[in-house]
C-alpha positions as CSV (number, residue, x, y, z in Angstrom):
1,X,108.0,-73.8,65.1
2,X,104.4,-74.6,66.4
3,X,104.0,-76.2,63.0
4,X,107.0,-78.7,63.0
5,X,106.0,-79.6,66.8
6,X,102.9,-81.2,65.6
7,X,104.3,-83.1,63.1
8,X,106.6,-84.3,65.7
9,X,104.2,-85.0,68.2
10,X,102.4,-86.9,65.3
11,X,105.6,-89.1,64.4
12,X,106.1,-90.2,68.2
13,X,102.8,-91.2,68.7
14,X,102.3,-93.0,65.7
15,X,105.9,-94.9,66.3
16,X,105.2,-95.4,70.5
17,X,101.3,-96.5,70.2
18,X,100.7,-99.5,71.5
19,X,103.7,-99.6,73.8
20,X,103.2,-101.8,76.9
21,X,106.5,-101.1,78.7
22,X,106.1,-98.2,79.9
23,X,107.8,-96.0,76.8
24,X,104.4,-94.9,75.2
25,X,103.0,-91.3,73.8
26,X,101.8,-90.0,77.8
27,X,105.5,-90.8,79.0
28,X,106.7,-88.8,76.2
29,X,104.4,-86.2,76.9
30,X,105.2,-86.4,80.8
31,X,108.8,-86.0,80.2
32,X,108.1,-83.0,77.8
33,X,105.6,-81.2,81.1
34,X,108.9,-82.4,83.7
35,X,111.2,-80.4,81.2
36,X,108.7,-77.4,80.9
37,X,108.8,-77.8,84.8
38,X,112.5,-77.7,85.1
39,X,113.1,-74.7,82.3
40,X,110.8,-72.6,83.8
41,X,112.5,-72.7,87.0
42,X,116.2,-73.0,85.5
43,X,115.8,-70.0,83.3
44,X,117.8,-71.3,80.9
45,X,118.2,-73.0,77.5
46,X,116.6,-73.0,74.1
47,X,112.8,-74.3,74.7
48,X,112.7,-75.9,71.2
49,X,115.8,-77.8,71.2
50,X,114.1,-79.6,75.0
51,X,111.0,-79.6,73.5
52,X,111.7,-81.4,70.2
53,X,114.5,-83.7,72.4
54,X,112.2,-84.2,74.8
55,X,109.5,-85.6,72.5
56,X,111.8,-87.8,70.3
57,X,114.3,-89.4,72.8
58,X,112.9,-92.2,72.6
59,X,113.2,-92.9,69.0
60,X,116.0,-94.4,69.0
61,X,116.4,-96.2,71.9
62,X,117.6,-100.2,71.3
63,X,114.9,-101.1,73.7
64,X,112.7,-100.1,71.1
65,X,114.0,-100.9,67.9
66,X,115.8,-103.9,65.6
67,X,118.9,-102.0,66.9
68,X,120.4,-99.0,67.9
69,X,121.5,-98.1,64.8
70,X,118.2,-99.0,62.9
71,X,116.9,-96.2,65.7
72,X,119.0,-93.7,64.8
73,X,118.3,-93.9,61.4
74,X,114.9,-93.9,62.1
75,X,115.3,-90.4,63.8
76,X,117.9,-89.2,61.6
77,X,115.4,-90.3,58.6
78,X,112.7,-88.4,60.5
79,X,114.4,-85.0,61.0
80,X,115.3,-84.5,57.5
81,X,111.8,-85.3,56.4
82,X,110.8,-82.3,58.7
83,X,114.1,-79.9,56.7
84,X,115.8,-79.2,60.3
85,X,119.3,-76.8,59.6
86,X,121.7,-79.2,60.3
87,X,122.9,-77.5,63.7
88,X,119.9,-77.8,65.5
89,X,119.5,-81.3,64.5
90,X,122.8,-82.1,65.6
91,X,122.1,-79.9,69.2
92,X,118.8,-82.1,69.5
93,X,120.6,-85.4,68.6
94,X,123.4,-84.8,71.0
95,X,120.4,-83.6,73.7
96,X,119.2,-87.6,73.0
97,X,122.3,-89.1,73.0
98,X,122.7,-88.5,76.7
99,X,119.4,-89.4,78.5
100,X,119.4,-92.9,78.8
101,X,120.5,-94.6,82.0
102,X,122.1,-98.1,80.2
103,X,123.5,-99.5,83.4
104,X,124.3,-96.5,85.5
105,X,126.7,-95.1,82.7
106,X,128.0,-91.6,83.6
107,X,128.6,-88.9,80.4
108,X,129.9,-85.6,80.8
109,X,127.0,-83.6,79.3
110,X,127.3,-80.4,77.2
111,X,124.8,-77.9,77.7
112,X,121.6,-77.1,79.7
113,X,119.6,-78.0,77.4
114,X,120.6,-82.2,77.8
115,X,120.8,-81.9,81.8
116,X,117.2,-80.6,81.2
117,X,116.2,-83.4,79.0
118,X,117.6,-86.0,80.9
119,X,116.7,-85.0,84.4
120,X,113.1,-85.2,82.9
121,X,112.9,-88.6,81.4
122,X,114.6,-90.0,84.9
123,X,112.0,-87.9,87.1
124,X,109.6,-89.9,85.1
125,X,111.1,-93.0,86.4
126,X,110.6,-92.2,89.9
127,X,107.7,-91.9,92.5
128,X,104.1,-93.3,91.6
129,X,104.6,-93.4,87.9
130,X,108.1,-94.9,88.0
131,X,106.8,-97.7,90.3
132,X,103.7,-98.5,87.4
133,X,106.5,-98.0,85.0
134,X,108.9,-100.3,86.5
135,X,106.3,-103.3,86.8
136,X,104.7,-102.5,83.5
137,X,108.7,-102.9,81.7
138,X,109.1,-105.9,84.0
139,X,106.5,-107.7,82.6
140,X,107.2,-107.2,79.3
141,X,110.7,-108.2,79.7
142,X,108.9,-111.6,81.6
143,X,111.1,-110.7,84.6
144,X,109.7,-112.0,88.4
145,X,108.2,-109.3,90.6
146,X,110.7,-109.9,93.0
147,X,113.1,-113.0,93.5
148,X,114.8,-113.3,96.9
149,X,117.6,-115.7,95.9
150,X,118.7,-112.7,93.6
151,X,122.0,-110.1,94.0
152,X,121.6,-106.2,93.5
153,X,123.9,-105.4,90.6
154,X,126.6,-103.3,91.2
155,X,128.3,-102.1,88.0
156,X,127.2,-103.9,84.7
157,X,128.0,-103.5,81.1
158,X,125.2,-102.9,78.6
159,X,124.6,-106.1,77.9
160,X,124.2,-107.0,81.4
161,X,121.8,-104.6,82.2
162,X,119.2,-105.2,79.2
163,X,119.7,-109.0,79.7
164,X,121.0,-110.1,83.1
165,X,119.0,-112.3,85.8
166,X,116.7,-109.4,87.4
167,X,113.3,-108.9,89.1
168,X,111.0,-105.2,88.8
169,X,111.9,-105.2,92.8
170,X,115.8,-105.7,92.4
171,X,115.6,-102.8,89.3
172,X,114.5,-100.3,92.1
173,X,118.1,-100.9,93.4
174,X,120.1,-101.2,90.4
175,X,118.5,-98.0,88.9
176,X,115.4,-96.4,90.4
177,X,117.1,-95.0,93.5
178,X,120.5,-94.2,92.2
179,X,118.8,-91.2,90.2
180,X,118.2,-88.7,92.9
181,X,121.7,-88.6,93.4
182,X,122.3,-88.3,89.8
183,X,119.9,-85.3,88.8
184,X,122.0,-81.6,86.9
185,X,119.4,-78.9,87.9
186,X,118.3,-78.0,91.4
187,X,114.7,-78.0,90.5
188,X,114.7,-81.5,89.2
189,X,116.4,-82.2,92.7
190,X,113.6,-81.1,94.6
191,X,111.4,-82.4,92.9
192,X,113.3,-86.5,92.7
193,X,113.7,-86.0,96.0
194,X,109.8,-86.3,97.3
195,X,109.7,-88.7,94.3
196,X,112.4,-90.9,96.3
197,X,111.2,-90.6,99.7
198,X,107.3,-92.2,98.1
199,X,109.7,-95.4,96.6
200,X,111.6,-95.7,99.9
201,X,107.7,-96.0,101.3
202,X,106.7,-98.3,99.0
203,X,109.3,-100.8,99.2
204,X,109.1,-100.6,103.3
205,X,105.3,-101.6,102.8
206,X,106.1,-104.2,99.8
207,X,108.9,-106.1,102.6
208,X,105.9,-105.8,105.1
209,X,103.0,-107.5,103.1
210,X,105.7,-109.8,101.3
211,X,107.3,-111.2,104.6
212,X,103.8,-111.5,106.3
213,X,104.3,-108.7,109.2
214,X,101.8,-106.2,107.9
């Protein structure tokens, strides 16, 4: 197993390098160390179906490819290279297929092993790094810092979400803030909850220096 982890850890970081939007190798490898956090504590779950999710779910992601489906065939293309039995392929596709946010969309999720995954990967979009993360994906989208004269999103469809009028600030709304609420394990709770309280101060200091009272 320690043998097709390296191969894997290989593949992502040759695919992610260079990424500027906040979806490079050390978020991988952060969201692999939040999931190591979160098993340890939960007690539950097969290690190397998290691990191997953990480190490939962002393979496929549209934001990151031609498509969707040119992603999944990039990772399906990729696990039979490594000769996975077709079961735990399947367990750490379905793991993958659940993790992503994509507008606040809610799926019923199958087994501890994908709560794990996914409460790591949205732990990574909170506190300090989330913030850096935030502005470093706003940026490369070419979205403002923050734009008054803009609405908080309530409910959007896909397409909405990747492409609608937004600024990093307005994201903290329409996202950022709505995953503390949204976390499966009680560890990952605890731990988004701190995560939240340091956004909640940043954002009071950001209205401060932006309105000229601090």
């Amino acid at each position: 197993m320690n043998e097709l982890i390296k191969i894997t850890e290989e593949f992502v970081e040759n695919q992610l390098k260079g990424d500027s939007s906040g979806h490079d190798w050390h978020h991988i490898d952060r969201v692999r160390k939040n999931a190591q956090l979160i098993w340890r504590k939960e007690q539950q779950g097969d290690w190397f179906i998290i691990e191997m999710a953990a480190l490939l779910h962002d393979i496929p992601d549209d934001k990151l490819n031609e498509s969707e489906a040119a992603g999944w065939e990039k990772l399906d293309s990729f696990l039979q290279s490594i000769e996975l039995d077709r079961d735990t392929a399947s367990k750490i596709k379905s793991c993958i297929s659940t993790v992503s946010f994509k507008g606040g969309r809610q799926l019923e999720l199958n087994s501890i092993e994908a709560e794990i995954v996914q409460d790591a990967d949205r732990l990574d979009a909170l506190g300090a790094i989330g913030i850096a993360r935030t502005f470093a994906f706003g940026g490369k989208k070419g979205h403002p810092i923050y734009e008054p004269n803009f609405s908080i999103r309530g409910e959007m469809t896909l397409e909405e979400y990747r492409n609608g009028n937004s600024s990093s600030v307005h994201h903290f709304y329409e996202k950022l803030l709505r995953l503390k609420d949204r976390m499966n394990t009680a560890h990952a709770k605890q731990l988004a909850e701190e995560r939240h309280r340091f956004m909640e101060g940043f954002l009071e200091q950001f209205y401060s220096e932006w309105n000229g009272t601090a």
